[in-house]
Backbone as a printed PyTorch tensor [residue, N CA C, xyz], in Angstrom:
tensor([[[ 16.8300,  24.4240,  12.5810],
         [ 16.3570,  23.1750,  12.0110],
         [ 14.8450,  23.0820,  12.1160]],

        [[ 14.3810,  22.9070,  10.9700],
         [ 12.8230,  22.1430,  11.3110],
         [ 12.5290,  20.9960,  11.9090]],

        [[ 11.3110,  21.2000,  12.5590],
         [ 11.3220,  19.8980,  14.0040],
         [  9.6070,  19.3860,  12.8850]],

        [[ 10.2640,  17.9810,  12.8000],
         [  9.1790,  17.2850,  12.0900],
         [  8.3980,  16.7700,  13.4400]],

        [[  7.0250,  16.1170,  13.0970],
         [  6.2000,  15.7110,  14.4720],
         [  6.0510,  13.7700,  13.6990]],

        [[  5.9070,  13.5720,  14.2410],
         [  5.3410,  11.9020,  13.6150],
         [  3.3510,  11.9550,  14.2380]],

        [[  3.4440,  11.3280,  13.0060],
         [  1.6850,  11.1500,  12.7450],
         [  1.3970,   9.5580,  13.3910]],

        [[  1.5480,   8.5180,  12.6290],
         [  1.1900,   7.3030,  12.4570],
         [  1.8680,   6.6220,  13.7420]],

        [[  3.1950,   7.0860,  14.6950],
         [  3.5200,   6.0640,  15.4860],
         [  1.9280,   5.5320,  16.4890]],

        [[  2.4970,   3.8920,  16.5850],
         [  1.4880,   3.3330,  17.0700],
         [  0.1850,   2.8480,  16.7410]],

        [[ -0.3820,   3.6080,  15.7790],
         [ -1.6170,   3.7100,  15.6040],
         [ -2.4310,   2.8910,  15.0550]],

        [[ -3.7310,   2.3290,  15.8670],
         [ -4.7130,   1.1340,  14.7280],
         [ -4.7870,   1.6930,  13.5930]],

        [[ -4.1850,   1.5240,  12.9080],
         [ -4.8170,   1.6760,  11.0930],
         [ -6.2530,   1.7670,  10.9160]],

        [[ -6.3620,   0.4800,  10.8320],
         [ -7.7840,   0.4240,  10.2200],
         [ -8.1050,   0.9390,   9.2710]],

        [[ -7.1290,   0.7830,   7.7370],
         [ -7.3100,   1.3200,   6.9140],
         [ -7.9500,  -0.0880,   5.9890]],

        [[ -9.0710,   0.3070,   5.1520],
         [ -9.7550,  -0.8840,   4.4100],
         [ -9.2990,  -0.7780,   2.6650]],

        [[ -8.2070,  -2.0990,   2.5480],
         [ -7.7080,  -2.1280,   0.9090],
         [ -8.9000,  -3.1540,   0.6840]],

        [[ -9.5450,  -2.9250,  -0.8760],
         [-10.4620,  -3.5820,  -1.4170],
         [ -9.7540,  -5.1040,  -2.0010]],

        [[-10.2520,  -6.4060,  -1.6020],
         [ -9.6720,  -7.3840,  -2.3170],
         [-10.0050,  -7.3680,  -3.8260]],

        [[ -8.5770,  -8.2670,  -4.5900],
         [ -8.7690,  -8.3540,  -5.7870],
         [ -8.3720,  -9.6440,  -6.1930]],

        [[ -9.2790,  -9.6600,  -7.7070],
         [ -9.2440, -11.0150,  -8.0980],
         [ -8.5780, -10.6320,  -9.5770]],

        [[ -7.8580, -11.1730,  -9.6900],
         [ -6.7460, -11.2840, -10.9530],
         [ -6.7470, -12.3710, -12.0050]],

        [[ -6.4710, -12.2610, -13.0680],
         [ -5.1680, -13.1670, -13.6290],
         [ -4.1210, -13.0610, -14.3430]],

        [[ -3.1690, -13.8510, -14.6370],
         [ -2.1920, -13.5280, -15.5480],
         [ -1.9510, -14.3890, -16.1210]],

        [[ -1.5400, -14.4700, -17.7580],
         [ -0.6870, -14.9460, -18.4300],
         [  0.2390, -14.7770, -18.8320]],

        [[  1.2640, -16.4880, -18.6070],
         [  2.0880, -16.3810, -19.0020],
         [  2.8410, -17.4490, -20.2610]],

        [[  3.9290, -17.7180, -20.7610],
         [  4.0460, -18.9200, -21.1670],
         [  3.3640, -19.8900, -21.0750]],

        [[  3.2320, -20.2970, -19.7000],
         [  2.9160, -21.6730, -19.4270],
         [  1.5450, -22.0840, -19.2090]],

        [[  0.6990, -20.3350, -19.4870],
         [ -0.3510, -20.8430, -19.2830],
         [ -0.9000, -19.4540, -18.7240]],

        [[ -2.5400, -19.5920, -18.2730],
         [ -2.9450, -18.3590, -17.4140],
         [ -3.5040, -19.3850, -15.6540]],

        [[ -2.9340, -17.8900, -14.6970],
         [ -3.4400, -18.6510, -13.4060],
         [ -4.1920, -17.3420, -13.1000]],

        [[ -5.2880, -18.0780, -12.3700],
         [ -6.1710, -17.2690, -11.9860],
         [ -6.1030, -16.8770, -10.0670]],

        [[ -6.0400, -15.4800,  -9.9480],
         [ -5.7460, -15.8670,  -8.0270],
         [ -6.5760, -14.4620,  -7.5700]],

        [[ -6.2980, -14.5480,  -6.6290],
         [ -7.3810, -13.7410,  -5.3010],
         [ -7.0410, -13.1570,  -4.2350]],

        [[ -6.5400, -11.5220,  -3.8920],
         [ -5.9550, -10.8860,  -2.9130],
         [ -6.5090, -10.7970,  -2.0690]],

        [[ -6.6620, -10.8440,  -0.8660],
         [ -7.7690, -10.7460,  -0.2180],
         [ -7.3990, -10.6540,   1.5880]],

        [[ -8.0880, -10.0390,   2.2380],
         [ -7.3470,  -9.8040,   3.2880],
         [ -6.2700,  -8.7910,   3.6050]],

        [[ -6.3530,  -7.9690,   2.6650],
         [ -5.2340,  -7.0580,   3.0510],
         [ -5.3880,  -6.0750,   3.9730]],

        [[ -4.0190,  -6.3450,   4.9460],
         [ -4.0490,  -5.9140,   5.6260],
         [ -2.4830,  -4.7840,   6.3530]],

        [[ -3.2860,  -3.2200,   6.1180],
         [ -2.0080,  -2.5990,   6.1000],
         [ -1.9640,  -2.5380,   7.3240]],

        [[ -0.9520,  -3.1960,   8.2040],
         [ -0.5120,  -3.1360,   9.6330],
         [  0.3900,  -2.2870,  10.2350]],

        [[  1.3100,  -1.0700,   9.4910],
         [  2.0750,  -0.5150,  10.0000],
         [  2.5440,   0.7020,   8.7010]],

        [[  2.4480,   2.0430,   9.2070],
         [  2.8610,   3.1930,   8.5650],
         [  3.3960,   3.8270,   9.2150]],

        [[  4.8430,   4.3800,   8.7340],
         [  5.8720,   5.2870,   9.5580],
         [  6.2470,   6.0580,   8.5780]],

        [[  6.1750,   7.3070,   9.5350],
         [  6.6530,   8.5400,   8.7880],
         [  7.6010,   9.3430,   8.9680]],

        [[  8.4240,   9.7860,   8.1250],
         [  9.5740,  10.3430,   8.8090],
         [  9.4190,  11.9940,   9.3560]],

        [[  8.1440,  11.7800,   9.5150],
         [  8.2540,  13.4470,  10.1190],
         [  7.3260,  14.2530,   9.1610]],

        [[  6.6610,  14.9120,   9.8720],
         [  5.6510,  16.3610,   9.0320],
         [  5.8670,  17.6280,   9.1800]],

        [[  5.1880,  18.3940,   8.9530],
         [  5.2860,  20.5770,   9.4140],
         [  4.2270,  20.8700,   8.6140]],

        [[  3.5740,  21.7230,   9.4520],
         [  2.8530,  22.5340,   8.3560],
         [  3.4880,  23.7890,   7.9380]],

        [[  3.1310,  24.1410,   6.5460],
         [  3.7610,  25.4960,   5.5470],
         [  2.2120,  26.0010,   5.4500]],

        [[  2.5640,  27.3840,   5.0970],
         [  1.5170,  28.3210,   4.6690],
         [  1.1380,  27.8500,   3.0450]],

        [[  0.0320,  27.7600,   2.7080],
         [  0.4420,  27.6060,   1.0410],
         [ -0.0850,  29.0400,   0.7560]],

        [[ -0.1140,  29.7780,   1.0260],
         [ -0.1910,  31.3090,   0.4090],
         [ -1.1490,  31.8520,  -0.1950]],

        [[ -2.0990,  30.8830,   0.4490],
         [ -3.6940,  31.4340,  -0.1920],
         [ -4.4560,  31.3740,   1.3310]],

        [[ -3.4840,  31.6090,   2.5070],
         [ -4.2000,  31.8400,   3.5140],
         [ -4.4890,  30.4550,   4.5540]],

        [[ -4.3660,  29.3570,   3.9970],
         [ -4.3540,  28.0700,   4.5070],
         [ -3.2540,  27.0160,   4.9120]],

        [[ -3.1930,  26.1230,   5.2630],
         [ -1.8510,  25.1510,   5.7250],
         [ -1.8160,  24.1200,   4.6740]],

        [[ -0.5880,  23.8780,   4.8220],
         [ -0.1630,  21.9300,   3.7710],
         [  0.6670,  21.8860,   4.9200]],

        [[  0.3960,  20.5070,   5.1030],
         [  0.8750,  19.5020,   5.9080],
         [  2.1380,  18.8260,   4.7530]],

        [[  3.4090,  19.0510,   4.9010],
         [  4.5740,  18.4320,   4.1350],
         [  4.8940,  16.7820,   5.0790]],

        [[  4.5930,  16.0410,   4.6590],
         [  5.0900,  14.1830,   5.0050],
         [  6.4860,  14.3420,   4.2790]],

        [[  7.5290,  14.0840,   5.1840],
         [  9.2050,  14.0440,   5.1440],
         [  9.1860,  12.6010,   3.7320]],

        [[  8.1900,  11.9530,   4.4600],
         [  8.1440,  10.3860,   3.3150],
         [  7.9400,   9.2580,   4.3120]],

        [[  7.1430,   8.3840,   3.3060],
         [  6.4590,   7.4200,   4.4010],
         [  7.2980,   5.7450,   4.1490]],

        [[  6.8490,   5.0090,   4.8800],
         [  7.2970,   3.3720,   4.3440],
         [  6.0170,   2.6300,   5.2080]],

        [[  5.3570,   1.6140,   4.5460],
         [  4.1010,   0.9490,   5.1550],
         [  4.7860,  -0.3500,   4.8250]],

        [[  4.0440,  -1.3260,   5.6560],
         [  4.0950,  -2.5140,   5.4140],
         [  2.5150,  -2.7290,   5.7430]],

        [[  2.2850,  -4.0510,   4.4990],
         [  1.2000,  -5.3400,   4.6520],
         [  1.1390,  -6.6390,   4.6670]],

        [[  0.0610,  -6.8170,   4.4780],
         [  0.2700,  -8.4660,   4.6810],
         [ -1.0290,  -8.9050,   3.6300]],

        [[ -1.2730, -10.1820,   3.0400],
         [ -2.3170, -10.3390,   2.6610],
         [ -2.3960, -11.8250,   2.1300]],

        [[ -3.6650, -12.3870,   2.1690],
         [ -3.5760, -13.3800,   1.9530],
         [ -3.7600, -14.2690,   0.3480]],

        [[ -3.1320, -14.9300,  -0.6330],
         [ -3.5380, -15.0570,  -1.6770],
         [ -3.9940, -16.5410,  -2.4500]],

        [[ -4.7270, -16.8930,  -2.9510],
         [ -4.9620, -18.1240,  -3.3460],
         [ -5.1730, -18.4040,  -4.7370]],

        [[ -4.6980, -18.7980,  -5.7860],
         [ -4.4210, -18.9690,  -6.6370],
         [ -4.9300, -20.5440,  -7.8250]],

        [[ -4.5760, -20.5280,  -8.6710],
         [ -4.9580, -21.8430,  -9.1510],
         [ -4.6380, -21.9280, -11.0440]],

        [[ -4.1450, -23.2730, -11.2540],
         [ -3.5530, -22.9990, -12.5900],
         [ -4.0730, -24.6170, -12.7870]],

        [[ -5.2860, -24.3040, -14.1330],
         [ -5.5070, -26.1460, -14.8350],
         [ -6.2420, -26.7070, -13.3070]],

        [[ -5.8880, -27.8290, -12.7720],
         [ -6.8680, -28.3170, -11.5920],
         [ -5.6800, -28.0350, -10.9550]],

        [[ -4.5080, -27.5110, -10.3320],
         [ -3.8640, -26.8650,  -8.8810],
         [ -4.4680, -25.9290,  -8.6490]],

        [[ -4.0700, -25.9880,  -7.0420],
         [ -4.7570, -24.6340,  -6.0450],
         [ -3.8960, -24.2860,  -5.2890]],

        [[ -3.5870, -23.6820,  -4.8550],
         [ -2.8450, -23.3380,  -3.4840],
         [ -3.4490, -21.9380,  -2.7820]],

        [[ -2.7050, -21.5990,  -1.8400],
         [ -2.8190, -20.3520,  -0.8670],
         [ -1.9380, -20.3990,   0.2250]],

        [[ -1.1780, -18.9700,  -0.0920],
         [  0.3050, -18.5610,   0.3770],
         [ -0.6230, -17.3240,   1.4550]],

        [[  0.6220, -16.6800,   1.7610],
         [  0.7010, -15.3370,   2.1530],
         [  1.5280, -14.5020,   1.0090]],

        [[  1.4310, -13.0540,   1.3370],
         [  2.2970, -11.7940,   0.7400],
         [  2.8940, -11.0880,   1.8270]],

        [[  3.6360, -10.5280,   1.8670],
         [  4.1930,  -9.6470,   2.3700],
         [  4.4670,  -8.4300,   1.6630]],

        [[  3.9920,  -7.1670,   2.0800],
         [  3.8320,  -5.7890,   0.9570],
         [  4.3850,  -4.8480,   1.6700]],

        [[  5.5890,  -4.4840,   0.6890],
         [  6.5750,  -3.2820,   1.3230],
         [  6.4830,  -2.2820,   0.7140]],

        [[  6.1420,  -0.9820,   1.4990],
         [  6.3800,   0.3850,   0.0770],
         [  6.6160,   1.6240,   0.8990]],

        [[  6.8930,   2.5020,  -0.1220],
         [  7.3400,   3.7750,   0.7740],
         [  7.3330,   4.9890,  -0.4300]],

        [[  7.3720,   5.9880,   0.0490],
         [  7.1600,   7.0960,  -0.7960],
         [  7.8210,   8.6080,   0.0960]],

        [[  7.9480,   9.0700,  -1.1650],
         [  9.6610,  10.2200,  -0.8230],
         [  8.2750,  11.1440,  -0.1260]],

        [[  9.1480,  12.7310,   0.0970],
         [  8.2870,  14.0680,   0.6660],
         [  7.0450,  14.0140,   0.1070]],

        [[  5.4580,  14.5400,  -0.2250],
         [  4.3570,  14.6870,  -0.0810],
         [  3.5680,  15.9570,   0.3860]],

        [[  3.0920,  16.5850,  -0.4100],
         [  2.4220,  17.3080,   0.6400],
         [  1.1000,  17.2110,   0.2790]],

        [[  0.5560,  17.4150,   1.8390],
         [ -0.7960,  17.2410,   1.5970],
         [ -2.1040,  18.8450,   2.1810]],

        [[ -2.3410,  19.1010,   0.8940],
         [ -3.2620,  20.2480,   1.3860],
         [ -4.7110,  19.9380,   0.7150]],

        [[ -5.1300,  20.7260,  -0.0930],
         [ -6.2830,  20.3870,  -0.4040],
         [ -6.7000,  18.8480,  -1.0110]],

        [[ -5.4550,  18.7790,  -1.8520],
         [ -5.4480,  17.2150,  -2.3380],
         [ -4.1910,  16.2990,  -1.5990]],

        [[ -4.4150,  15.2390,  -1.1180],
         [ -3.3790,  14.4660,  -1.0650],
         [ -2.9800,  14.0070,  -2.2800]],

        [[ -1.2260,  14.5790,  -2.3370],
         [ -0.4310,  14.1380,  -3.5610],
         [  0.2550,  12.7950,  -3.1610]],

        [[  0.4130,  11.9090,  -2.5390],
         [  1.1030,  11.1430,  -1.9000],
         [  1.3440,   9.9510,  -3.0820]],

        [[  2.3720,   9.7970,  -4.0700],
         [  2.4820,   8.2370,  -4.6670],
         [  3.6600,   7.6460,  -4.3340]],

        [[  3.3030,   6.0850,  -4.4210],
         [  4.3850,   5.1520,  -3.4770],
         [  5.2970,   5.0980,  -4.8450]],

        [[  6.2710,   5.4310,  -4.6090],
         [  8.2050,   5.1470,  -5.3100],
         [  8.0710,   4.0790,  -5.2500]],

        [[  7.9030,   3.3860,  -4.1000],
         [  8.2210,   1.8810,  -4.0020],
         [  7.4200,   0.6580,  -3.6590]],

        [[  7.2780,  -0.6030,  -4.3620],
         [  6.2530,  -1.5330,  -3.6030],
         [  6.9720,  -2.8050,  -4.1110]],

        [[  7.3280,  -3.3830,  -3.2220],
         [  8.0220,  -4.7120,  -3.1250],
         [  6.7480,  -5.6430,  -2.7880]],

        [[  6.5330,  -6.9330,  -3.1720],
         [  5.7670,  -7.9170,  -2.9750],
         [  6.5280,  -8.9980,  -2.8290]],

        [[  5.7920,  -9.7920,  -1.3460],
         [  6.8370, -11.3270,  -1.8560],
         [  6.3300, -12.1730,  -1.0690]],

        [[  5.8500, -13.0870,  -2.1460],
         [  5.1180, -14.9460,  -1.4910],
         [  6.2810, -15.5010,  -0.2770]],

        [[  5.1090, -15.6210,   1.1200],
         [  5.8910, -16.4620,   2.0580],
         [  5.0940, -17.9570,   1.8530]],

        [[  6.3470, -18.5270,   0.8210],
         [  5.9280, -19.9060,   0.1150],
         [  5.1580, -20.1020,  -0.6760]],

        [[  4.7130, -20.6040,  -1.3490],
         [  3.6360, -21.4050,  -2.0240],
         [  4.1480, -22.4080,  -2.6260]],

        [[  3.1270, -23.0150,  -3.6040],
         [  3.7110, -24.3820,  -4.5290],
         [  4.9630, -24.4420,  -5.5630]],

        [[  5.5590, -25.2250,  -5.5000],
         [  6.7980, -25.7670,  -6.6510],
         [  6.4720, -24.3550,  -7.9370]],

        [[  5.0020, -25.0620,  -8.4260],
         [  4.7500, -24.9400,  -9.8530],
         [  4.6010, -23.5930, -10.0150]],

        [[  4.3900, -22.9930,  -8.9590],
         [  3.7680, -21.4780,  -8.9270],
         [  4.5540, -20.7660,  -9.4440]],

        [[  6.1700, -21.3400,  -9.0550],
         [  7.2870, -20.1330,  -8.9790],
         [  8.0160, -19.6210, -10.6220]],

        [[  6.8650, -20.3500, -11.7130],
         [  7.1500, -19.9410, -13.0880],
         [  6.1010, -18.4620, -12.7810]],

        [[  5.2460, -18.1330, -12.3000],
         [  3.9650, -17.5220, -12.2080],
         [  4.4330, -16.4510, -11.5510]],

        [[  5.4340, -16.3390, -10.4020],
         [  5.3260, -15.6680,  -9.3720],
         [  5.7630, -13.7510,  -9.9460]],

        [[  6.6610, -13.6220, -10.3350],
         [  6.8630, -12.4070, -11.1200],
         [  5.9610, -12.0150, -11.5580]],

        [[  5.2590, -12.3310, -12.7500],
         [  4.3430, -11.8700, -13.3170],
         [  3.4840, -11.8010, -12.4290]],

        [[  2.4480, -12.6570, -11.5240],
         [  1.4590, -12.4820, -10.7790],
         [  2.0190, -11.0580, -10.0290]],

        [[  3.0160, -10.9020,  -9.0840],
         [  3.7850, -10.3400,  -8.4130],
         [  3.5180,  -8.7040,  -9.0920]],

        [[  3.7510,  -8.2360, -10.1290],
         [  3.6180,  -7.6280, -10.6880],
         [  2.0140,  -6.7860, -11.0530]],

        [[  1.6350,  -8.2410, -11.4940],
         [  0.0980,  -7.6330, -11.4920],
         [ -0.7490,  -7.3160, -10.2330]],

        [[ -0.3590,  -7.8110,  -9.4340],
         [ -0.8580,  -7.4410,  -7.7730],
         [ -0.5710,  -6.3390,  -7.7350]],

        [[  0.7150,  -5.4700,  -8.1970],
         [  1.5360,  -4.1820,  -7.8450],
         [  0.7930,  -3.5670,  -8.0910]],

        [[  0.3620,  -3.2720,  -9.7940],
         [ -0.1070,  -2.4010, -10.1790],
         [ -1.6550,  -2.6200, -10.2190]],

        [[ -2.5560,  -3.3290,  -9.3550],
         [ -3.1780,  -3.3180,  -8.8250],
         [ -3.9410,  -2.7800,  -7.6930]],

        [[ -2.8570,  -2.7300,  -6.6070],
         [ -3.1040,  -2.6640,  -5.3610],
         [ -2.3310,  -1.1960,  -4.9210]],

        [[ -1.5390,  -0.9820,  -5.9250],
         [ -1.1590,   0.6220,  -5.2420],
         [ -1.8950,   2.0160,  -5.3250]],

        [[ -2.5880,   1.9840,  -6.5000],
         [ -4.0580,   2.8130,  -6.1880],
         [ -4.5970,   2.6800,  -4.7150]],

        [[ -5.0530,   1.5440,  -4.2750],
         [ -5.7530,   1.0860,  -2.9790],
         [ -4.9250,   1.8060,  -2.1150]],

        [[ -3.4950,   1.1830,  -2.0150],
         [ -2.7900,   1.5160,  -0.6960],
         [ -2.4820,   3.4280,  -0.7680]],

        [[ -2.5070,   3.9330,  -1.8300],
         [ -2.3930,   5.2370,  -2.1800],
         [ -3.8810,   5.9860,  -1.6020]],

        [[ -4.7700,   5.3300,  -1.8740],
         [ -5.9870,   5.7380,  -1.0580],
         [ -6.2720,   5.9860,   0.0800]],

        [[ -5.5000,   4.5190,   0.4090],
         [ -6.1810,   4.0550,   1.8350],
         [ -5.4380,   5.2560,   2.5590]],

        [[ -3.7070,   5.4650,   2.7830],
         [ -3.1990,   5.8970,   3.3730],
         [ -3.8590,   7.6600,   3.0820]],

        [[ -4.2820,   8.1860,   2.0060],
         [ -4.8170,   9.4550,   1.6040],
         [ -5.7710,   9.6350,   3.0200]],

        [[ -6.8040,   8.8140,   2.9050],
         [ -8.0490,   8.6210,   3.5720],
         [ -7.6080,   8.9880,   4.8520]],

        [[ -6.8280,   8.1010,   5.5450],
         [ -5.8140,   8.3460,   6.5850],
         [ -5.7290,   9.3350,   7.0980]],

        [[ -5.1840,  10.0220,   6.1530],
         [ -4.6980,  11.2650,   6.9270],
         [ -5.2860,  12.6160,   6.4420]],

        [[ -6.1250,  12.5500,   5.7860],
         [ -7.5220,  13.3460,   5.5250],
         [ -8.2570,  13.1640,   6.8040]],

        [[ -8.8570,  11.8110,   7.6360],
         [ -9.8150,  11.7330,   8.7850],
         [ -8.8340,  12.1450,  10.1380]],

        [[ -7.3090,  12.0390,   9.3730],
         [ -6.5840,  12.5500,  11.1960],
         [ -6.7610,  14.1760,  10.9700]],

        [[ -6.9000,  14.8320,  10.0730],
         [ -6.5570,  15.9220,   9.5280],
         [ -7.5280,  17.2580,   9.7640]],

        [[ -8.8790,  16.0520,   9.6230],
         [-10.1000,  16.7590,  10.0830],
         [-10.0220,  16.8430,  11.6170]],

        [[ -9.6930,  15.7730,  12.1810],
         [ -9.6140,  15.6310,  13.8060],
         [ -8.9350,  16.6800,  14.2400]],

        [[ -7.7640,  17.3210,  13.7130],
         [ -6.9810,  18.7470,  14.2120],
         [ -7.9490,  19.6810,  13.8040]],

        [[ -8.2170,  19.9040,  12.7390],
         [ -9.1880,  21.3540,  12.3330],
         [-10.2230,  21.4260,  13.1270]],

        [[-10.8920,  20.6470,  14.1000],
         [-11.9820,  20.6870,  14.8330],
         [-11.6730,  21.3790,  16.3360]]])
């Protein structure tokens, strides 16, 4: 059996997602809102190995990851305002990472803890546009990641 190692248990992140400012329309109108604060607090991995890639060097194979975030959002439609939280779930199958990190997230769940009545015509669509927003970022951030742990072994 291959014996995977875990990377991420424990570890300060401190990975930096860029805030974003959005809008969307929909039916009822366009709302304008603001991501901000994001904050990826937790990445688990199901295990790594390094392989030869056959030009003399290593790839690091990621079994597949799942992160969670958090972030804060504030919004506004006509003269309403509000400001909720998010909660950001995602995960992504095997990976390998050698010269380039290939790593893209399969999955990213988003979901308002609360906001206003009126919002919840908005929330999908906003929901959506945050997604495909913010998974570049989190695809980065986590790249970045493990590019600076990566250098820390080669030294």
């Amino acid at each position: 059996g291959v014996i995977y190692h875990s990377i991420f248990q424990g570890v300060k992140l401190g990975i930096k997602i860029p805030d974003y400012h959005g809008q969307y329309s929909g039916w009822a109108g366009t709302v304008y809102y603001s991501v901000t604060n994001i904050d990826l607090q937790d990445i688990d991995d199901q295990g790594w190995r390094m392989v030869d890639d056959g030009n003399g060097g290593m790839t690091l194979v990621v079994k597949g990851i799942t992160l969670k975030a958090k972030a804060d959002v504030s919004y506004r439609y006509l003269l309403l305002r509000d400001t909720t939280t998010i909660s950001i779930n995602g995960g992504a199958n095997s990976f390998e990472f050698g010269a380039v990190c290939k790593m893209k997230l399969n999955k990213l769940d988003i979901k308002f803890n609360g906001g206003a009545d009126w919002f919840y015509k908005f929330v999908a669509g906003v929901a959506g546009d945050i997604k495909s927003h913010i998974q570049q970022p989190l695809e980065k951030g986590v790249c970045k990641y493990l590019e600076d742990m990566m250098g820390k072994i080669g030294k």
